[in-house]
mmCIF file of the N, C-alpha and C atoms, coordinates in Angstrom:
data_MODEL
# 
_entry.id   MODEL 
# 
loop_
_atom_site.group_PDB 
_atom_site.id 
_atom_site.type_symbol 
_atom_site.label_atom_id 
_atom_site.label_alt_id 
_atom_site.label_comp_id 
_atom_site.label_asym_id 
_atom_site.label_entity_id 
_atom_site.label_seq_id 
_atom_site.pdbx_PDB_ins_code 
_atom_site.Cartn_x 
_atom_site.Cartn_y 
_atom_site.Cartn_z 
_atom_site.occupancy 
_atom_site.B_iso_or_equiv 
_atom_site.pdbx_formal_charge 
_atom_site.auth_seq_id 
_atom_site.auth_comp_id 
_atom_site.auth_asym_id 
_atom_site.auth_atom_id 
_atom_site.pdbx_PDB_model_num 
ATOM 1   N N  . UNK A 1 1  ? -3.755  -22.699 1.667   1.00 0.00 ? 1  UNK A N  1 
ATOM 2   C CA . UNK A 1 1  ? -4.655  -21.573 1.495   1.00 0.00 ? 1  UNK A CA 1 
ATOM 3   C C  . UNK A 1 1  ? -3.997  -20.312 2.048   1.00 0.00 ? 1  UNK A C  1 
ATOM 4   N N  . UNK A 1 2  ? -4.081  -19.465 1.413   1.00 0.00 ? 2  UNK A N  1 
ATOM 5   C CA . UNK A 1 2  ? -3.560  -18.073 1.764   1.00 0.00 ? 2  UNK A CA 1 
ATOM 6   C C  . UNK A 1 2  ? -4.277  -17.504 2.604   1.00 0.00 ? 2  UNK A C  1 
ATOM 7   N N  . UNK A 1 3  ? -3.808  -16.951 3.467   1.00 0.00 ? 3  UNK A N  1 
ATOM 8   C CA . UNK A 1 3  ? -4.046  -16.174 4.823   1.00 0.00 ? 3  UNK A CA 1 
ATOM 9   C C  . UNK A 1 3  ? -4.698  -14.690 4.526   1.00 0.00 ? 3  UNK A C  1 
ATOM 10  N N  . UNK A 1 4  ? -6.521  -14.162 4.802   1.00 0.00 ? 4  UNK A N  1 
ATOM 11  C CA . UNK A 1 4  ? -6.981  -13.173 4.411   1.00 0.00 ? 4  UNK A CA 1 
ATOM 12  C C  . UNK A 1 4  ? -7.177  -12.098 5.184   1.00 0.00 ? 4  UNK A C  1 
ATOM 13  N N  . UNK A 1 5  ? -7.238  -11.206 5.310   1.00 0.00 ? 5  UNK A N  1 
ATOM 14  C CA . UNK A 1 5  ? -7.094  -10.561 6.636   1.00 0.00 ? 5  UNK A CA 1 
ATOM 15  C C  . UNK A 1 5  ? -8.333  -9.766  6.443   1.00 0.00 ? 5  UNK A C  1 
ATOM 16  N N  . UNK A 1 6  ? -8.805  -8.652  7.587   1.00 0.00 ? 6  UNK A N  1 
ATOM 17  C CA . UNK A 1 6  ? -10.057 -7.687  7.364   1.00 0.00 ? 6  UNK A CA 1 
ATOM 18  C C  . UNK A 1 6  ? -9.610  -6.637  7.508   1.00 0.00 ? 6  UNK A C  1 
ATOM 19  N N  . UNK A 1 7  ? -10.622 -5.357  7.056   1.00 0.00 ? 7  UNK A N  1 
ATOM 20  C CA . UNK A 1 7  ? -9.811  -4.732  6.947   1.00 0.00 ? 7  UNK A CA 1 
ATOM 21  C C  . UNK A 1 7  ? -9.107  -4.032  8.076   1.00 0.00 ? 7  UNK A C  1 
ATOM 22  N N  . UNK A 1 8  ? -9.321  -4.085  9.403   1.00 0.00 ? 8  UNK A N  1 
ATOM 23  C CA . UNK A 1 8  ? -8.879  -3.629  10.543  1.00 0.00 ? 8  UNK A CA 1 
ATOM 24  C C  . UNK A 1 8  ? -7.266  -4.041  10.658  1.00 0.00 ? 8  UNK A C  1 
ATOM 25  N N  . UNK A 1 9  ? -7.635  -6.124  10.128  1.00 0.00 ? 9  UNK A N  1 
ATOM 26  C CA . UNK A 1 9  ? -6.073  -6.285  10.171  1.00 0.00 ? 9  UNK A CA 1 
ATOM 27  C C  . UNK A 1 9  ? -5.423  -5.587  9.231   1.00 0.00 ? 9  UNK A C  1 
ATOM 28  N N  . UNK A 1 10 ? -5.497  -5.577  8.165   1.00 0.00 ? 10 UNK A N  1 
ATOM 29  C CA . UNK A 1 10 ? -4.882  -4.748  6.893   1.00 0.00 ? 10 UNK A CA 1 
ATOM 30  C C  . UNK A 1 10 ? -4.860  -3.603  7.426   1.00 0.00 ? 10 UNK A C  1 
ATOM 31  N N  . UNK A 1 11 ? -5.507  -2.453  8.050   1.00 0.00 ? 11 UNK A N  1 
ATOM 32  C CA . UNK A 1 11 ? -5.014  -1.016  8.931   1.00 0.00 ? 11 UNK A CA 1 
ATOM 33  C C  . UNK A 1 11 ? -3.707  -1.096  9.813   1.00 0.00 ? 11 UNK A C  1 
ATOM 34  N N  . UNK A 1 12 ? -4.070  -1.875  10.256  1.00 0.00 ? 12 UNK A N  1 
ATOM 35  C CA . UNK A 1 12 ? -3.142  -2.439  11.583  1.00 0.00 ? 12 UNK A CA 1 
ATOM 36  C C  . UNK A 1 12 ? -1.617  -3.031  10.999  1.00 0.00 ? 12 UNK A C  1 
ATOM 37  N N  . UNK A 1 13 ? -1.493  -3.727  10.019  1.00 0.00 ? 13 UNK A N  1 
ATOM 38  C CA . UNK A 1 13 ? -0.255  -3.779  9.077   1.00 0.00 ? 13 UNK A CA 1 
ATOM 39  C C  . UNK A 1 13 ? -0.186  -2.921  8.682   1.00 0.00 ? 13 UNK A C  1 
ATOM 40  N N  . UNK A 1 14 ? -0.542  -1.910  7.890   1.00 0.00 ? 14 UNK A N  1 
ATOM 41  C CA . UNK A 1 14 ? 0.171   -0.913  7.398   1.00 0.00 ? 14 UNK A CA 1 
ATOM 42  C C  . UNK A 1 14 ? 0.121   0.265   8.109   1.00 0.00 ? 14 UNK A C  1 
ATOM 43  N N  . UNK A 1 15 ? 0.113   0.490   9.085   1.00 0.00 ? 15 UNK A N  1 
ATOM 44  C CA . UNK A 1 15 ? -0.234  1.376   10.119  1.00 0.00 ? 15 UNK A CA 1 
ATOM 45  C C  . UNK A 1 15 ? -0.789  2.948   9.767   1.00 0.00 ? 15 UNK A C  1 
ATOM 46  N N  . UNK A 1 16 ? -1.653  2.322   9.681   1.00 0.00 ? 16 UNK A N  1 
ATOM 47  C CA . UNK A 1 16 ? -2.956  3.202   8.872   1.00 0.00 ? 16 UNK A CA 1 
ATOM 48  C C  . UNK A 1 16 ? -4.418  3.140   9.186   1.00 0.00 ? 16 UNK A C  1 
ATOM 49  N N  . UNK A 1 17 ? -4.649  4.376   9.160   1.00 0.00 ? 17 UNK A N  1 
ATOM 50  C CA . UNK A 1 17 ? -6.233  4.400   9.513   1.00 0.00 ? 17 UNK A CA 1 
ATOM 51  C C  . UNK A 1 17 ? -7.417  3.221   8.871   1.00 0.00 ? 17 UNK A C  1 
ATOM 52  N N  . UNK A 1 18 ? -8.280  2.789   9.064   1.00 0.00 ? 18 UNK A N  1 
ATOM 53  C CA . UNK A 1 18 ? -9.200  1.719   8.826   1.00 0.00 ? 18 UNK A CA 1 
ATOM 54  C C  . UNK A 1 18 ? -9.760  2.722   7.170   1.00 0.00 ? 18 UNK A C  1 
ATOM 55  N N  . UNK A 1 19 ? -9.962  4.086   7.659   1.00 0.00 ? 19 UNK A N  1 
ATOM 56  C CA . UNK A 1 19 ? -10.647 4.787   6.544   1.00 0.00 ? 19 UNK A CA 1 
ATOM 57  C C  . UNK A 1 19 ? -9.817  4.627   5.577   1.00 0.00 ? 19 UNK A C  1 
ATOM 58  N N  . UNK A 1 20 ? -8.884  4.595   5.943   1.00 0.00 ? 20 UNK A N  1 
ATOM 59  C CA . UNK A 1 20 ? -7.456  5.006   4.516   1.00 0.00 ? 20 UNK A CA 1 
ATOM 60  C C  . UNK A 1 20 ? -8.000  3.746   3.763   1.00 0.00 ? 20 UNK A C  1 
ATOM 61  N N  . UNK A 1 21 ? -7.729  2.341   4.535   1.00 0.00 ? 21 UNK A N  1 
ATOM 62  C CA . UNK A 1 21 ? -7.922  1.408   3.981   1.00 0.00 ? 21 UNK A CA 1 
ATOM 63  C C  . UNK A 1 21 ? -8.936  0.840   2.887   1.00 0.00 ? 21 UNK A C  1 
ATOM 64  N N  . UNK A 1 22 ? -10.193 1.671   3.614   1.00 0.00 ? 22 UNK A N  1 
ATOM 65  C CA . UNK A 1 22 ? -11.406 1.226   3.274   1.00 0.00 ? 22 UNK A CA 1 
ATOM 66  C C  . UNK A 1 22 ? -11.339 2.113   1.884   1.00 0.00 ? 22 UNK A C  1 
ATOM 67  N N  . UNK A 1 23 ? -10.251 3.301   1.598   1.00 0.00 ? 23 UNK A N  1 
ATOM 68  C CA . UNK A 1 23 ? -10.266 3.876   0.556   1.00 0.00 ? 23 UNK A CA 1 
ATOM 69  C C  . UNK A 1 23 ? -9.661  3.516   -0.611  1.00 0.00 ? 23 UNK A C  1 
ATOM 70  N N  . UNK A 1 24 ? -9.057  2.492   -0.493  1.00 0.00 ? 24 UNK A N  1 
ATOM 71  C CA . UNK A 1 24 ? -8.025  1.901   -1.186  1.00 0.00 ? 24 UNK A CA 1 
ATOM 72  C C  . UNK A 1 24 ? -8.810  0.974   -1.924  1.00 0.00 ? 24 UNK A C  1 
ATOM 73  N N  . UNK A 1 25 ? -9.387  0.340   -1.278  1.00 0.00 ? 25 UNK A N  1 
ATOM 74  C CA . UNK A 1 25 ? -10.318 -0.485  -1.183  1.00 0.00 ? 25 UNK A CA 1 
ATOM 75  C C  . UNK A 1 25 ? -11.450 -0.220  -2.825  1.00 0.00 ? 25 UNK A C  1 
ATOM 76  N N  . UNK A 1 26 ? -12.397 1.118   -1.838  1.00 0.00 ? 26 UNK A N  1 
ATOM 77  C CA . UNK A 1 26 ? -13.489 1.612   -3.218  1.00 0.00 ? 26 UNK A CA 1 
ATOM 78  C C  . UNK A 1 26 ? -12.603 2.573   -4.119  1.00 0.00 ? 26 UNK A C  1 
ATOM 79  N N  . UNK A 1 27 ? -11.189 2.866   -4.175  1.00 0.00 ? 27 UNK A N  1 
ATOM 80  C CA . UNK A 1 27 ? -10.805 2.997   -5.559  1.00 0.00 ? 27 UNK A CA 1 
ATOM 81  C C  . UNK A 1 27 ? -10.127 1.894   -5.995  1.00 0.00 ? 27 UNK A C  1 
ATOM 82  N N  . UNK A 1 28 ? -10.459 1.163   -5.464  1.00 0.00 ? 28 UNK A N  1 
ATOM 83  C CA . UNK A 1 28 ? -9.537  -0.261  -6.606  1.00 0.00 ? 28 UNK A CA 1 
ATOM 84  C C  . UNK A 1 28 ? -8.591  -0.141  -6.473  1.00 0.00 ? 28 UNK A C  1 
ATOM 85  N N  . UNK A 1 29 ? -7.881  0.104   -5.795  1.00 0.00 ? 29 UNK A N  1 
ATOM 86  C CA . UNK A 1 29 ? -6.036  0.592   -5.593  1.00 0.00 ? 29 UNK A CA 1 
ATOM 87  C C  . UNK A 1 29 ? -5.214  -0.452  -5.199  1.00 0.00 ? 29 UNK A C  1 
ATOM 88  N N  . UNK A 1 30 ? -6.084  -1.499  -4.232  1.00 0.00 ? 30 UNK A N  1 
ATOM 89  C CA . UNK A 1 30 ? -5.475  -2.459  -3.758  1.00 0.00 ? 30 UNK A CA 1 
ATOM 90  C C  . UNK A 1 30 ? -6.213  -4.051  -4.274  1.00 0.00 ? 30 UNK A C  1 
ATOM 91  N N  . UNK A 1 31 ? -5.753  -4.875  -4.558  1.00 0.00 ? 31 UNK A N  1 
ATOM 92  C CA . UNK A 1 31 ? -6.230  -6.244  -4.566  1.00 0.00 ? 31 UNK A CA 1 
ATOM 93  C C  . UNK A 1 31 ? -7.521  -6.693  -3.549  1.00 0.00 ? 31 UNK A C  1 
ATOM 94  N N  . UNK A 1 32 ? -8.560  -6.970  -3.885  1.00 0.00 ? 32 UNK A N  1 
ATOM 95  C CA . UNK A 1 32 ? -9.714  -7.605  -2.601  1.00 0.00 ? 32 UNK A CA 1 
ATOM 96  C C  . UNK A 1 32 ? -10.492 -8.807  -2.823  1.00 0.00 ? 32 UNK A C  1 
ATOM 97  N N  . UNK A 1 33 ? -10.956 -9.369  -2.341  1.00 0.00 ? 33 UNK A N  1 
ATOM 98  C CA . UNK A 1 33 ? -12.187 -10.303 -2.193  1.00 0.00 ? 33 UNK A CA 1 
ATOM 99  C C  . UNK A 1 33 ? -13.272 -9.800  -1.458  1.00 0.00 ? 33 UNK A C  1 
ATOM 100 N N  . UNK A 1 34 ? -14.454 -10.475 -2.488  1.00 0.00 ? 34 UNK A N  1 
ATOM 101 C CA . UNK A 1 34 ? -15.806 -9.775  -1.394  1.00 0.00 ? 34 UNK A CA 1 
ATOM 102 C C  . UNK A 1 34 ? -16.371 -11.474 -0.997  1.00 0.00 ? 34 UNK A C  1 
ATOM 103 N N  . UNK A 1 35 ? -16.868 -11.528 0.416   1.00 0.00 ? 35 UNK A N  1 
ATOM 104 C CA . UNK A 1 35 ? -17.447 -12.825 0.711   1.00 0.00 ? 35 UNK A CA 1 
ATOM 105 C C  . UNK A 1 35 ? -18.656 -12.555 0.781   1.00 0.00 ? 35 UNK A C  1 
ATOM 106 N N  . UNK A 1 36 ? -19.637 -12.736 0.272   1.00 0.00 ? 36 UNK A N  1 
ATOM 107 C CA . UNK A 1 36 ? -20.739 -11.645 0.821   1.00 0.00 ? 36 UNK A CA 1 
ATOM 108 C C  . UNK A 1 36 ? -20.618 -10.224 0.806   1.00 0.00 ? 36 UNK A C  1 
ATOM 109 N N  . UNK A 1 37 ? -21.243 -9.616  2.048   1.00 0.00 ? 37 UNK A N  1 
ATOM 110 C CA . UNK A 1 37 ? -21.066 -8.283  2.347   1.00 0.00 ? 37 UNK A CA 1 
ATOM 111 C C  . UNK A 1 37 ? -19.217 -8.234  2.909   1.00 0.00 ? 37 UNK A C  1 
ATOM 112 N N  . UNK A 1 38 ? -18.654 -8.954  3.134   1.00 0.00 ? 38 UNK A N  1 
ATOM 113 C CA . UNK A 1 38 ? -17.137 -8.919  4.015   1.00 0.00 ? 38 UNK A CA 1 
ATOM 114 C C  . UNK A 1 38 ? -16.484 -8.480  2.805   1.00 0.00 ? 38 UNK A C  1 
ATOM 115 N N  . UNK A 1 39 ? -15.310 -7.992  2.978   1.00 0.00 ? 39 UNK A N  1 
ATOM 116 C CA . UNK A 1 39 ? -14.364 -7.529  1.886   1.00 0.00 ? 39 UNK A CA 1 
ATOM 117 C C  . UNK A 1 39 ? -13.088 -8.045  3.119   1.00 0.00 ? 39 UNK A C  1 
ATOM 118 N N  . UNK A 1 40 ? -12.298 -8.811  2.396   1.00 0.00 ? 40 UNK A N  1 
ATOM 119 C CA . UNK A 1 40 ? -11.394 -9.452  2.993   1.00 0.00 ? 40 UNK A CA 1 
ATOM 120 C C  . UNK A 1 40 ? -10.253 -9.177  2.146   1.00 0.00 ? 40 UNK A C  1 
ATOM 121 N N  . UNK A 1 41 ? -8.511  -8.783  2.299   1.00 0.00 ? 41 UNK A N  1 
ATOM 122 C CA . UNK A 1 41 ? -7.704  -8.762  1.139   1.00 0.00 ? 41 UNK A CA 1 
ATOM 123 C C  . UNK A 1 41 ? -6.628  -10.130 2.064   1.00 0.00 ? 41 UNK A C  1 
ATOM 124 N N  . UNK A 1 42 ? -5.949  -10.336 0.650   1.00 0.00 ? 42 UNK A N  1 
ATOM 125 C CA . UNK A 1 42 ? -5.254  -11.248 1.002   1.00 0.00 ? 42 UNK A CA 1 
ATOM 126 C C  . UNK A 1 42 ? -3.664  -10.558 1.508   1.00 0.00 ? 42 UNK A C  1 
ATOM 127 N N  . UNK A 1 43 ? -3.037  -11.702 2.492   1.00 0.00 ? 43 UNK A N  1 
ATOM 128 C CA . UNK A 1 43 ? -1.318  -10.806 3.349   1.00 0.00 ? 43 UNK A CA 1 
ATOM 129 C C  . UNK A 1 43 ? -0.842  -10.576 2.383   1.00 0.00 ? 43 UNK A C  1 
ATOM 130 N N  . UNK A 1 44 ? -0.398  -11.236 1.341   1.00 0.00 ? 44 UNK A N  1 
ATOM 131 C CA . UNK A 1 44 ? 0.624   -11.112 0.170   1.00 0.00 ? 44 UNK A CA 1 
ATOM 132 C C  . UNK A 1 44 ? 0.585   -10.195 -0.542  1.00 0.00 ? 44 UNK A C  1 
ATOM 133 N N  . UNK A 1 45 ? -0.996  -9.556  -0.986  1.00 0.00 ? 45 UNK A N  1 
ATOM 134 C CA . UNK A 1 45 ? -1.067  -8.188  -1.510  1.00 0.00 ? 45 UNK A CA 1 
ATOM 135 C C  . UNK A 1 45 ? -1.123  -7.011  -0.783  1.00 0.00 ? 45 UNK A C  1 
ATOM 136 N N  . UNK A 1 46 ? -1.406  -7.192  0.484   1.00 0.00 ? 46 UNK A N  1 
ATOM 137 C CA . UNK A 1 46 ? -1.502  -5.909  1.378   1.00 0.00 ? 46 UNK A CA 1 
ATOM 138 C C  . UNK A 1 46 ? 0.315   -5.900  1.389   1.00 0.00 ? 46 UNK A C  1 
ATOM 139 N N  . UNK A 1 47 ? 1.270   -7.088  1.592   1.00 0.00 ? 47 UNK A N  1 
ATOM 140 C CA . UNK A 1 47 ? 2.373   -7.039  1.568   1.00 0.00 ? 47 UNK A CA 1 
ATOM 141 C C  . UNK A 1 47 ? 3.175   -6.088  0.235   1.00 0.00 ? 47 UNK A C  1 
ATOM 142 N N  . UNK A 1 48 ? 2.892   -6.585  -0.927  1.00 0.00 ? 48 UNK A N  1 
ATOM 143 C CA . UNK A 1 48 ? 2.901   -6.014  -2.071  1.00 0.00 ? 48 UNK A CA 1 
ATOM 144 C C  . UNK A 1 48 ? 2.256   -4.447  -2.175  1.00 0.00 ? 48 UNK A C  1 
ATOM 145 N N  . UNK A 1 49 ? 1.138   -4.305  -1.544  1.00 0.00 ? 49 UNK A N  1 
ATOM 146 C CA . UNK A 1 49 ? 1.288   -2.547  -1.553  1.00 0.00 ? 49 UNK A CA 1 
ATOM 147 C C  . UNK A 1 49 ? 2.236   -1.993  -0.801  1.00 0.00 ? 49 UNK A C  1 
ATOM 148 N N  . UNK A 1 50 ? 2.548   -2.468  0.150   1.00 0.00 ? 50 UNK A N  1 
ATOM 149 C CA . UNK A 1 50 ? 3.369   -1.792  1.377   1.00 0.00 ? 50 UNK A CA 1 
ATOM 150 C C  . UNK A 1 50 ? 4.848   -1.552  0.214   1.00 0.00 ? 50 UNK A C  1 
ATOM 151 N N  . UNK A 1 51 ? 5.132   -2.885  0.046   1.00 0.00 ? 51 UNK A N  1 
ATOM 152 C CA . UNK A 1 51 ? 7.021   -2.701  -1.342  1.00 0.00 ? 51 UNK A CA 1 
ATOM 153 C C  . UNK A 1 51 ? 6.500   -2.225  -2.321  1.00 0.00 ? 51 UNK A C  1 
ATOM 154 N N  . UNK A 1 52 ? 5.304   -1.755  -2.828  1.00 0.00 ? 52 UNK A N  1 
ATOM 155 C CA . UNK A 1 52 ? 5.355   -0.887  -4.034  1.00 0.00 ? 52 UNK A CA 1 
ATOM 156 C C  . UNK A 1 52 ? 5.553   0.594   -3.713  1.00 0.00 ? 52 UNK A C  1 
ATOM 157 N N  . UNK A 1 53 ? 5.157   0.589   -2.430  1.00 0.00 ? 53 UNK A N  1 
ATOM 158 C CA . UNK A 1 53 ? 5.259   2.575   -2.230  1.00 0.00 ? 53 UNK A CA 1 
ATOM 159 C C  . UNK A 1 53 ? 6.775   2.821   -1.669  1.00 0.00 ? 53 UNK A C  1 
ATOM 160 N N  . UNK A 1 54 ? 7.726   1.576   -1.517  1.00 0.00 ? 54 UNK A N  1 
ATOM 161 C CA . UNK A 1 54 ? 8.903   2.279   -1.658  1.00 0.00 ? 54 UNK A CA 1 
ATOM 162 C C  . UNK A 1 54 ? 9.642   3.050   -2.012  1.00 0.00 ? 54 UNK A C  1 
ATOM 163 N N  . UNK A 1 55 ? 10.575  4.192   -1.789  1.00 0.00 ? 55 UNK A N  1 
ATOM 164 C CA . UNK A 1 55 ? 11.225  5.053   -2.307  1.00 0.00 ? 55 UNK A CA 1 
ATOM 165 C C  . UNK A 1 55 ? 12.378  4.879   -1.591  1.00 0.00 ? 55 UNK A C  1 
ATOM 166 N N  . UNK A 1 56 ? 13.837  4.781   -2.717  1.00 0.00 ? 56 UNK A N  1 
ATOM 167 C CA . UNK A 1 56 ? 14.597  4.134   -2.362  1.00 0.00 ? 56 UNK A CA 1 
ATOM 168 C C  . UNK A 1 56 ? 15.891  5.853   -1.802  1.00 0.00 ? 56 UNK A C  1 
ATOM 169 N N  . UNK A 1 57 ? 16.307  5.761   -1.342  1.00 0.00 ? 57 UNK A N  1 
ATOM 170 C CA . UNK A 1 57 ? 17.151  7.363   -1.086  1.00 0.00 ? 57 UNK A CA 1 
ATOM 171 C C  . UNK A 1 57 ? 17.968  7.532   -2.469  1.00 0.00 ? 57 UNK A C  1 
ATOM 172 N N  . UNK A 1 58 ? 18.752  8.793   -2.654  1.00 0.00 ? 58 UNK A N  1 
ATOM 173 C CA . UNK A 1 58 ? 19.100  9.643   -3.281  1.00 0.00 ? 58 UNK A CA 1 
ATOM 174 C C  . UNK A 1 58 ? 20.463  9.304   -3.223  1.00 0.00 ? 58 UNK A C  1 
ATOM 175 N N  . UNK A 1 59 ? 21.236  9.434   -3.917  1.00 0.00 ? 59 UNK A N  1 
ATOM 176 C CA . UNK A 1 59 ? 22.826  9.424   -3.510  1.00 0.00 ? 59 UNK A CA 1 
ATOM 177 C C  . UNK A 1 59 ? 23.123  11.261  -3.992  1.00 0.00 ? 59 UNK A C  1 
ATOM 178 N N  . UNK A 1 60 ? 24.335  11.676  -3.197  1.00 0.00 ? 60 UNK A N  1 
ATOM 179 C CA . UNK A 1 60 ? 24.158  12.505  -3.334  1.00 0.00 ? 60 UNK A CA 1 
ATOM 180 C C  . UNK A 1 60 ? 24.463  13.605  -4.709  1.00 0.00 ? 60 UNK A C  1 
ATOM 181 N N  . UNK A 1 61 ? 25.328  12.491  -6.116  1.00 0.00 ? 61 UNK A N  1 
ATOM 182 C CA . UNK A 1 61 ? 25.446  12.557  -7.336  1.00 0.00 ? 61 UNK A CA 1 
ATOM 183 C C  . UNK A 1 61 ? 23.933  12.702  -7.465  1.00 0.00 ? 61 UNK A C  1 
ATOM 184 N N  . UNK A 1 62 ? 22.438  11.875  -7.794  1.00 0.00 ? 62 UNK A N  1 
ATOM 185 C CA . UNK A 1 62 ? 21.880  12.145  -7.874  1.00 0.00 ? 62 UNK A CA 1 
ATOM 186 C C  . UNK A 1 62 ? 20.896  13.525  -7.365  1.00 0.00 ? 62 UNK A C  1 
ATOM 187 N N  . UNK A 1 63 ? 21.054  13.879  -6.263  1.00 0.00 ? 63 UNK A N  1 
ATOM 188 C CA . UNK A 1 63 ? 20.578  15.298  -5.889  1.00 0.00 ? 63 UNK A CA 1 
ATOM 189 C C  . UNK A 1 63 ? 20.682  16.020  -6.786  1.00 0.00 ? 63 UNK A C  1 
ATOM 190 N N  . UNK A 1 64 ? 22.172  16.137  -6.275  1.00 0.00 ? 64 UNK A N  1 
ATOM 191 C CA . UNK A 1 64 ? 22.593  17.116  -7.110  1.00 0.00 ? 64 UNK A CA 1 
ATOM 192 C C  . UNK A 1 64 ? 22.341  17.328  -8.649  1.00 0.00 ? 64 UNK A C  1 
ATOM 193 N N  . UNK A 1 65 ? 22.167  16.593  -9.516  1.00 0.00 ? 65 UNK A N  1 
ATOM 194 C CA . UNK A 1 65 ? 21.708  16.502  -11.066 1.00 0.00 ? 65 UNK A CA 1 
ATOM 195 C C  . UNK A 1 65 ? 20.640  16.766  -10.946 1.00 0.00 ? 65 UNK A C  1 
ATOM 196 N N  . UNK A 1 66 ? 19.641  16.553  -10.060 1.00 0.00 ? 66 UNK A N  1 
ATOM 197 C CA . UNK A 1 66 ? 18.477  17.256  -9.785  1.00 0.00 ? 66 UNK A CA 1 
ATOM 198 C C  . UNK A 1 66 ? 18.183  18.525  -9.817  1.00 0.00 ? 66 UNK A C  1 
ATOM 199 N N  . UNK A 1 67 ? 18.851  18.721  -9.159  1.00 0.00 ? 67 UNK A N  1 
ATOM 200 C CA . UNK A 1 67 ? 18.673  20.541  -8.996  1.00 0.00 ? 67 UNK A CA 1 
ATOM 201 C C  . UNK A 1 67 ? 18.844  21.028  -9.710  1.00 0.00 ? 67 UNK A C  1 
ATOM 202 N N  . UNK A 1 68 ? 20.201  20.479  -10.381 1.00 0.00 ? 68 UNK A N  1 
ATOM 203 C CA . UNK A 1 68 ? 20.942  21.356  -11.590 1.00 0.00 ? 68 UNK A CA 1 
ATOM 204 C C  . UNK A 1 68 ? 19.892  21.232  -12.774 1.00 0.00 ? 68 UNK A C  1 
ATOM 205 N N  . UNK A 1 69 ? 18.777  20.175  -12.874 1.00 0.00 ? 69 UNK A N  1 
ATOM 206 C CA . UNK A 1 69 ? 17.888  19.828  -14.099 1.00 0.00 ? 69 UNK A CA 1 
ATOM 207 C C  . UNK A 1 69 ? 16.751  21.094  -13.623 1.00 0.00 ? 69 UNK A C  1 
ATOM 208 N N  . UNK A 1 70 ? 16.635  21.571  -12.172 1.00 0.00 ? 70 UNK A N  1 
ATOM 209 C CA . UNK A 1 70 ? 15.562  22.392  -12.428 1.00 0.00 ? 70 UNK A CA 1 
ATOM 210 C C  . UNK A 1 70 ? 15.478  23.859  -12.497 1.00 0.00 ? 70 UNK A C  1 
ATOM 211 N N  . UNK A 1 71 ? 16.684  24.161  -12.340 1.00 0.00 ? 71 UNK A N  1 
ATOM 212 C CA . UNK A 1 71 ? 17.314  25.503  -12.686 1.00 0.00 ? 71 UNK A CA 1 
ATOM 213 C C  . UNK A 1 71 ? 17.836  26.016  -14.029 1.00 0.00 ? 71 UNK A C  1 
# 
């Protein structure tokens, strides 16, 4: 059985406010379960939001083509 967390734990992993969470939450942004009134998400998807908001760095060939695209 997969390990569910609340949302305090899920704040607390992504080191983030409880509100942030709880916002993620009522826009559907993140994966949830409701048990009742509890809204519980599971580690693997709170894991999975955390590697989706990755941004990986720039090399500096890329910068540069950047700039040059916005000028």
């Amino acid at each position: 059985m997969e390990r569910m967390m609340t949302i305090e734990e899920a704040a607390t992993r992504m080191s983030m406010s409880v509100r942030y969470v709880r916002r993620l939450v009522a826009d559907r942004r993140i994966p949830f379960h409701k048990f009742g009134r509890s809204v519980r998400l599971a580690e693997t998807d709170v894991s999975a939001f955390i590697s989706a908001g990755r941004v990986d760095r720039l090399s500096s060939a890329d910068a540069w083509s950047s700039l040059q695209a916005v000028a």
